[in-house]
C-alpha positions in Angstrom: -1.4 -32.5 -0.8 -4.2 -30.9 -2.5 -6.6 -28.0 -2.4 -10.1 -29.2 -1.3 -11.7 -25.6 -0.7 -11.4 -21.9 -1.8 -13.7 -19.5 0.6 -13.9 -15.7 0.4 -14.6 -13.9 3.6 -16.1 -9.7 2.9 -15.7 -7.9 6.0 -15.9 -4.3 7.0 -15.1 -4.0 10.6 -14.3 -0.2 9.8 -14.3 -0.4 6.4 -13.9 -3.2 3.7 -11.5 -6.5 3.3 -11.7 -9.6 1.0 -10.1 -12.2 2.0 -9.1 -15.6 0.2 -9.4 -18.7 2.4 -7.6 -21.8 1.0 -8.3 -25.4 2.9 -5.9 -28.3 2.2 -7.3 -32.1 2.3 -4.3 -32.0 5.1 -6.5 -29.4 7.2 -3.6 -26.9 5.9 -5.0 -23.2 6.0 -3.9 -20.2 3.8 -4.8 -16.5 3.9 -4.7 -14.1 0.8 -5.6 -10.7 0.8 -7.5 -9.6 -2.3 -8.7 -5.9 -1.2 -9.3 -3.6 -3.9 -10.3 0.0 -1.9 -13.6 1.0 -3.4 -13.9 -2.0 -6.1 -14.0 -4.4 -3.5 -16.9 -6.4 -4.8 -15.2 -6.8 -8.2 -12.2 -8.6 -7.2 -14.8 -10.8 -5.3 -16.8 -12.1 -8.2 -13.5 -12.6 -10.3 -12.3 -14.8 -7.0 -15.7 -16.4 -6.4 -16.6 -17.4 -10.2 -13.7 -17.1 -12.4 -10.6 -18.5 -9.8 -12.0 -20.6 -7.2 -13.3 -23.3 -9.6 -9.5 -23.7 -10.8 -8.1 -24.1 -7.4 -9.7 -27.2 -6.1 -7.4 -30.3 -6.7 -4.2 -28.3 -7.7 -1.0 -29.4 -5.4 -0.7 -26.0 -3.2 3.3 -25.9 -3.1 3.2 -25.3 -6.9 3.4 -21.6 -6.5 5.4 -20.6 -9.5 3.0 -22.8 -11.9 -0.2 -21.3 -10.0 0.3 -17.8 -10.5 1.5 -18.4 -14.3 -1.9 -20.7 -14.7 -3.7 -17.8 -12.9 -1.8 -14.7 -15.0 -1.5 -16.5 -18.6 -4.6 -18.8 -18.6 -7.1 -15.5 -18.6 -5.5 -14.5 -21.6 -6.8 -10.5 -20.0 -3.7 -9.5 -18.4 -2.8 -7.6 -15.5 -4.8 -4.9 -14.5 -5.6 -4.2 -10.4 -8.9 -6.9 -10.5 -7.2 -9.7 -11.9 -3.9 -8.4 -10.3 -5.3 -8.5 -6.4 -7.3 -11.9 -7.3 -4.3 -13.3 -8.3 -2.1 -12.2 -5.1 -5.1 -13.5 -2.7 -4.0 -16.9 -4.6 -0.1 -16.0 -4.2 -0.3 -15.2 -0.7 -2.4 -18.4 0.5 -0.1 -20.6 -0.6 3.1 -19.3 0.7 1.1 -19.2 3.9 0.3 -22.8 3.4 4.1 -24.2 2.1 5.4 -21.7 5.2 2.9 -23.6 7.6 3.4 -27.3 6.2 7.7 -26.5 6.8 6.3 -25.0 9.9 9.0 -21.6 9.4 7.3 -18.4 9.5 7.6 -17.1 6.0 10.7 -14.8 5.6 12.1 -17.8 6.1 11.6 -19.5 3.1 12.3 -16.0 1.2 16.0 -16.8 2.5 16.0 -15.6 6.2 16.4 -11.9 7.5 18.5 -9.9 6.0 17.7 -7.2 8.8 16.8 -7.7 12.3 13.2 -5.3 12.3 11.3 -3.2 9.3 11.5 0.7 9.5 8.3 2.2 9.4 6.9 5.9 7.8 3.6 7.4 10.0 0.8 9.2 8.6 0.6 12.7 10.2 -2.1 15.2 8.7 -3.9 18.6 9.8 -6.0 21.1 7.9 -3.7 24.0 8.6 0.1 23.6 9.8 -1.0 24.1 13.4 -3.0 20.9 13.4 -0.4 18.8 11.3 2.6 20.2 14.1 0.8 18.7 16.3 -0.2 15.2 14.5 3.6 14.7 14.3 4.0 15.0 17.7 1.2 12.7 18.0 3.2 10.1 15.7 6.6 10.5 17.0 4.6 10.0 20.5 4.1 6.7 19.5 7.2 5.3 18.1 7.6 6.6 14.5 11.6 7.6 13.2 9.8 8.5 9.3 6.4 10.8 9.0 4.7 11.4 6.0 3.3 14.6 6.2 0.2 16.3 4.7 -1.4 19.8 5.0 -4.8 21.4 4.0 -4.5 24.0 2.0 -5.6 27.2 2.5 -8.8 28.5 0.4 -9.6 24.5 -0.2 -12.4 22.7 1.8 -11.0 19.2 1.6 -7.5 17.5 0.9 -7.0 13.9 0.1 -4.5 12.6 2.7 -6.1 15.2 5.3 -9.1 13.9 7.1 -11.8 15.9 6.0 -15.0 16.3 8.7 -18.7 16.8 8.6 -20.8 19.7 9.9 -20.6 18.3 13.2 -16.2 18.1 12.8 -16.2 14.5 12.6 -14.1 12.5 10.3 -15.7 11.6 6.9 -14.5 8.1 6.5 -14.2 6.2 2.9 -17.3 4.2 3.9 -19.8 5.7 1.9 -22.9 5.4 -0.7 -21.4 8.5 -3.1 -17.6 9.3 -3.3 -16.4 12.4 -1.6 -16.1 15.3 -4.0 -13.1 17.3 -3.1 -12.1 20.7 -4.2 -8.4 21.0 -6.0 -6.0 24.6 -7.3 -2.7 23.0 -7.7 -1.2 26.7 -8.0 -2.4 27.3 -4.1 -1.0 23.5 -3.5 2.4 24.1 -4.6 2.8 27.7 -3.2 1.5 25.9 0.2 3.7 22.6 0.2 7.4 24.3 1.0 6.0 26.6 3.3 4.5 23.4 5.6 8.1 21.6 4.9 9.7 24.7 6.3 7.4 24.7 9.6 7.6 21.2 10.2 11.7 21.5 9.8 12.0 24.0 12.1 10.1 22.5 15.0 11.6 19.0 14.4 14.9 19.7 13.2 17.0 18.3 10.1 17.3 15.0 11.3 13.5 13.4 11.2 12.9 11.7 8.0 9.8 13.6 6.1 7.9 11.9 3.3 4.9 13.6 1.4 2.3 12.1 -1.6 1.6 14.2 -4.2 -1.3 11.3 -5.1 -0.5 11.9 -9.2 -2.2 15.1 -9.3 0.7 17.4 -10.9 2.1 17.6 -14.5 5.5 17.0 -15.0 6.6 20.3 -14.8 4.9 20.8 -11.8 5.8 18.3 -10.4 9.8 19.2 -11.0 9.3 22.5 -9.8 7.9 21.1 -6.2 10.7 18.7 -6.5 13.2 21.5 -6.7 11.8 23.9 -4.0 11.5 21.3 -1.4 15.3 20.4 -1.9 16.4 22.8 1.0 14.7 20.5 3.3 15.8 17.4 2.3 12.7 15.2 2.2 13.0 11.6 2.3 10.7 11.6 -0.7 8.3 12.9 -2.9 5.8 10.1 -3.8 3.5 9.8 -7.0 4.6 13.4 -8.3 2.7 12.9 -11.6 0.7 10.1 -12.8 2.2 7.3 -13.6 1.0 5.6 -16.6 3.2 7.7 -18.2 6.5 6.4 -17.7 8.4 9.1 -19.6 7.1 12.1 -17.9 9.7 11.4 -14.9 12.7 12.1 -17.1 11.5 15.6 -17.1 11.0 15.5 -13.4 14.5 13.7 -12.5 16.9 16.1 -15.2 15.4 18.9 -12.8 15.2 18.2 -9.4 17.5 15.7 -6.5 14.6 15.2 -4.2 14.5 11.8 -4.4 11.1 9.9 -5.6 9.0 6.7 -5.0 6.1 6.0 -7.3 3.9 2.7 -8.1 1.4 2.1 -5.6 -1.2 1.9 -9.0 1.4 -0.4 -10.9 0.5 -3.6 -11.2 3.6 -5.3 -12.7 6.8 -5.0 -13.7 5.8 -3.8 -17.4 4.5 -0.3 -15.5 8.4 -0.1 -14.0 11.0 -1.1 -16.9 11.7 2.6 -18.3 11.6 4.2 -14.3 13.9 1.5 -13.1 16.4 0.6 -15.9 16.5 5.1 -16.8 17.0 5.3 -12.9 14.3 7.6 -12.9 13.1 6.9 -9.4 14.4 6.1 -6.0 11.7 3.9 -4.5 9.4 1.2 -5.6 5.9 1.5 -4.0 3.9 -1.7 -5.1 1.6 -3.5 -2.7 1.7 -7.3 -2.2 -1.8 -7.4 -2.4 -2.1 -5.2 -5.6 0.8 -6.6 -7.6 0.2 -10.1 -7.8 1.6 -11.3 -4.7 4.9 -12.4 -3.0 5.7 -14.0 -6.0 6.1 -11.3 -8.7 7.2 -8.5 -6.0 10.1 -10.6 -5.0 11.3 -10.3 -8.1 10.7 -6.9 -8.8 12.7 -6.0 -6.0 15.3 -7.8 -7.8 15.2 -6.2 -10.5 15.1 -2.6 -8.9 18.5 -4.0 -7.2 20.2 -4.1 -10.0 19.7 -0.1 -10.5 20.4 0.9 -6.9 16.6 1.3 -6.0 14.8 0.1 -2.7 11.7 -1.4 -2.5 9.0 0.9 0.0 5.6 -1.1 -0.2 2.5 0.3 -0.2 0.4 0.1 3.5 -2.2 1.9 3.8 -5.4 0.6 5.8 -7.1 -0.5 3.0 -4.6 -3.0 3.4 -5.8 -6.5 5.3 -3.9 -7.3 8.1 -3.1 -10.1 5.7 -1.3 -8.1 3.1 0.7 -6.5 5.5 1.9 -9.7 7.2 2.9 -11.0 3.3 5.0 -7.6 2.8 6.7 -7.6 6.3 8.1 -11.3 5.7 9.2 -9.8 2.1 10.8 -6.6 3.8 12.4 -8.8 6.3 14.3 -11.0 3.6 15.1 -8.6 0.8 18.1 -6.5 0.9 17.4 -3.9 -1.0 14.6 -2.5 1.6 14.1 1.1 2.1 11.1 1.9 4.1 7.3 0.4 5.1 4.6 2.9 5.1 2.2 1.5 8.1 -0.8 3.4 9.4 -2.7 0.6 11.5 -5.4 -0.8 11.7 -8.8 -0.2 14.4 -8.6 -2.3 17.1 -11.7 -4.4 15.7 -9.8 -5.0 12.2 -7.0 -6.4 14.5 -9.4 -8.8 16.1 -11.2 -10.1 13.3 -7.2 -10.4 11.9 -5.7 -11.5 14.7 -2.0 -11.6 13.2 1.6 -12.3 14.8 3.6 -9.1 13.5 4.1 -6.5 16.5 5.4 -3.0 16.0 7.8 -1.0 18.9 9.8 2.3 18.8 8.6 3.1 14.9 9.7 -0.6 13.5 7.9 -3.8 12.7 8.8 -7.4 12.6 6.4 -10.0 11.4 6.7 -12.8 14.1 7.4 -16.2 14.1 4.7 -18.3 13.5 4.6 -20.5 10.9 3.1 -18.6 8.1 2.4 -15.5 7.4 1.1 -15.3 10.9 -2.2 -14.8 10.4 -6.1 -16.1 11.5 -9.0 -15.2 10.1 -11.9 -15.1 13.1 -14.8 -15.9 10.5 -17.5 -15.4 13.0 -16.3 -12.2 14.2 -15.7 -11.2 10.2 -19.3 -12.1 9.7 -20.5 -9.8 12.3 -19.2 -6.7 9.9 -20.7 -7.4 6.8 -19.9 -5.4 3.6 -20.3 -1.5 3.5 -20.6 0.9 0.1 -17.4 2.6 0.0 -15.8 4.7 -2.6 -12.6 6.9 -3.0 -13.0 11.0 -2.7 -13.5 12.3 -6.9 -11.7 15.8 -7.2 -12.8 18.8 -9.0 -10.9 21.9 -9.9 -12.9 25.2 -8.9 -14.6 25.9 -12.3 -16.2 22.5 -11.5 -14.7 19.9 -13.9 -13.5 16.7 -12.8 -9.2 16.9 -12.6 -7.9 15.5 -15.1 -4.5 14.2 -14.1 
């Protein structure tokens, strides 16, 4: 068997996905996800001119030698460009090998080590009144786990908190400039306990509450919101402090037992090694799509085993149907999972994606087609063409750009 063709698809039905199609000279389809939120177009010239061209001829159920050809043979390593090209490839052909032994994919990863995935909600308002009720709206719909996330008072916009126009309508991420969003981390951390304390005493002990920092403390910061949010017993606190810098969670573990998950901006295992062998965190956040695939991410989550820590992939909706599918087959095998974040998708992502996984009472399972269990409607997809989008840029109120 041999690859013959190597297509990327650009879509935005609701905002932007790049997809890698692989075609066999057996008619033998694969799907990658290769969405990079806000640098889409990046990842699609290092698909389109630098990959592609490598892929035609190569035997497709040489996974192992692929992604080291693919990692080593650029000689730039790692890095969330080459890192999301690189899982696009990945991805495709485990969908291909799954489809040619015609098992759905978790199968090949050793069979399911769990009947169903866990899931975590969003839920957001701009003052506690309005996130109360957005947990109701999640727990309404099946959710066990809610992340929460609260505007804060004196502050226009929140990342993690829909912001709205003039007219209160939701600013999306599909825009020509990013969002600039106002930021006092003092306000933020007097605010946080106080919304943990509301939420806990309309819901009760028992509901599971997660809640993202998104990097933006120091370390002592973030220790000190570590340690006042212990008397609610979050699930987690995610990305307390930015992570390139691997040492700063010492600080941030000696002081606090809220336990933490970090790593949705890793992209591989080099970014982990002090926070997992140190036991510095509880939760390993990667995204299939952003870390290189089903390939390296399986064994990061073996490694993270060995130290007692769960993996909790990143999925957001900048993640493709397809990347989804590939991380629900990989929580489904492993058994060291913890929890899958899972927001959705519009209804018009899930047609142009039409995929096999279902989700009921606040848990997912990936199907069981062969694959990852998922088609690409390219006619649909080139209906939606590709939209400037950018991620919000924060600025603290004397007007300079955060530096976290």
């Amino acid at each position: 068997m041999k690859i013959v063709d190597a297509k990327v698809v650009v879509t935005s039905p609701g905002r932007n996905f790049v997809t890698l199609k692989l075609t066999t000279d057996g008619g033998l389809t694969g799907l990658g996800d290769a969405t990079l939120n806000g640098r889409e177009l990046a990842v699609v010239s290092y698909l389109t001119d630098h990959v592609a061209p490598l892929l035609t001829g190569r035997d497709p159920h040489r996974i192992e030698d692929t992604w080291q050809y693919l990692y080593r043979g650029a000689y730039w390593r790692r890095g969330p460009v080459t890192m999301a090209a690189i899982a696009a490839v990945d991805v495709a052909l485990w969908d291909i090998k799954a489809k040619a032994a015609g098992l759905p994919l978790y199968q090949l990863l050793g069979g399911a080590s769990r009947e169903r995935v866990r899931t975590y909600g969003h839920a957001n308002g701009r003052d506690i009144s309005e996130l109360l009720d957005s947990v109701r709206a999640r727990l309404a719909e099946g959710y066990q786990a809610v992340r929460i996330q609260s505007g804060i008072p004196g502050l226009k916009a929140v990342y993690g908190v829909h912001s709205t126009d003039e007219s209160g309508e939701a600013v999306l991420h599909q825009q020509a400039r990013p969002l600039v969003e106002d930021w006092d981390t003092d306000a933020y951390l007097r605010h946080t306990p106080a919304v943990f304390e509301a939420v806990r005493a309309e819901f009760g002990a028992e509901l599971p509450l997660l809640h993202d920092a998104h990097h933006r403390l120091s370390p002592i910061q973030a220790a000190r919101l570590g340690k006042d949010l212990e008397p609610y017993r979050p699930f987690w606190l995610e990305d307390c402090t930015p992570a390139e810098n691997q040492e700063a969670l010492r600080l941030v573990r000696r002081n606090t037992t809220t336990p933490l998950a970090i790593g949705e901006v890793f992209n591989t295992v080099h970014d982990y090694q002090a926070l997992i062998t140190e036991q510095l965190i509880d939760y390993v956040r990667s995204a299939v799509t952003h870390f290189g695939g089903v390939t390296p991410l399986r064994k990061l989550f073996d490694f993270a085993a060995q130290y007692q820590i769960k993996s909790a992939v990143h999925g957001p909706e900048d993640i493709s149907p397809v990347g989804m599918a590939a991380a629900l087959h990989l929580d489904l095998a492993v058994h060291n999972f913890g929890i899958q974040e899972y927001s959705g998708h519009t209804a018009l992502t899930d047609e142009v994606f039409r995929h096999a996984y279902t989700f009921a009472d606040g848990h997912l399972h990936p199907g069981e087609a062969p694959g990852i269990g998922v088609e690409l409607d390219e006619e649909l997809a080139a209906a939606h063409p590709y939209e400037a989008a950018y991620l919000p840029v924060n600025r603290l109120q004397d007007g300079t750009v955060h530096d976290w």
